[in-house]
N, C-alpha and C positions, 0 to 999 in steps of 0.2 A: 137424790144427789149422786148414788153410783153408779146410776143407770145411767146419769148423761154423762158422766166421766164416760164408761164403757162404749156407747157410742157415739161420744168424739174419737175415744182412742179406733173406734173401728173405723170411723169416716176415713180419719188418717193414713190409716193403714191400705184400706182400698183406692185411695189416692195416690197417695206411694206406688203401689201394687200395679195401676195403668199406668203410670208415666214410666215405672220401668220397662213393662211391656212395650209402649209405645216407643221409646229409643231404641227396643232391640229389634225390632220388625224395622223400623228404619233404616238402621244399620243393615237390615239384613237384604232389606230392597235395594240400599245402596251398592253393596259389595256382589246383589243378582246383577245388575244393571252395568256393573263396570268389566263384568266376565261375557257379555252379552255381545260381539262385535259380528259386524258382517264377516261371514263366512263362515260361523259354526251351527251346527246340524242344534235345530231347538226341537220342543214339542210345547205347544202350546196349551194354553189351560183346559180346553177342551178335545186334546188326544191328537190332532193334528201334528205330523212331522213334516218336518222339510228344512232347506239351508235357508239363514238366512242371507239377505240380499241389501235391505239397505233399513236403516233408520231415522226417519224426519222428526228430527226433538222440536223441531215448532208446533206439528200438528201429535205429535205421539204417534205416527203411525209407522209400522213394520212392515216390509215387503217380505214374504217368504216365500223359496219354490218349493211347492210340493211334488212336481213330476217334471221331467225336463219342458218347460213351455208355458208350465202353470202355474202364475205367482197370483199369491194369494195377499191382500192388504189385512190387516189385523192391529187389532189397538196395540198399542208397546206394553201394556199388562196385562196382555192375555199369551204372553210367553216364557216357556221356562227352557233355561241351556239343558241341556242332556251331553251335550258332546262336544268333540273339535274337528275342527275341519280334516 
């Protein structure tokens, strides 16, 4: 009988434990995503820098220039801000 007390009280517990995680990585995508605007210098999840250029929220996709001439298409989370224009 106190073993399945114990692990209810832990199912609970680890329950608890992702949904809080999961609201703060939320939050945390939401408030990466709203500092995100064309014209600020990103580097992207795999080390790429450059400005970006434009954001198409239908398709998710991001235009970045990497060298004056050379824009690069990339998913919308595979970018992170580093900077301001």
């Amino acid at each position: 009988m106190n073993s399945n007390i114990i692990i209810v009280i832990f199912a609970v517990l680890l329950i608890g434990f992702m949904i809080f995680s999961s609201r703060r990585n939320r939050k945390r995508q939401a408030d990466l995503r709203s500092t995100i605007v064309p014209g600020v210098e990103v580097m992207t999840n795999f080390g790429m820098f450059g400005k970006l250029l434009s954001i198409d929220e239908a398709t998710n996709v991001a235009e970045i220039e990497t060298t004056p001439g050379t824009i690069v298409r990339v998913h919308r989370s595979e970018e992170r801000r580093v900077g301001k224009e």
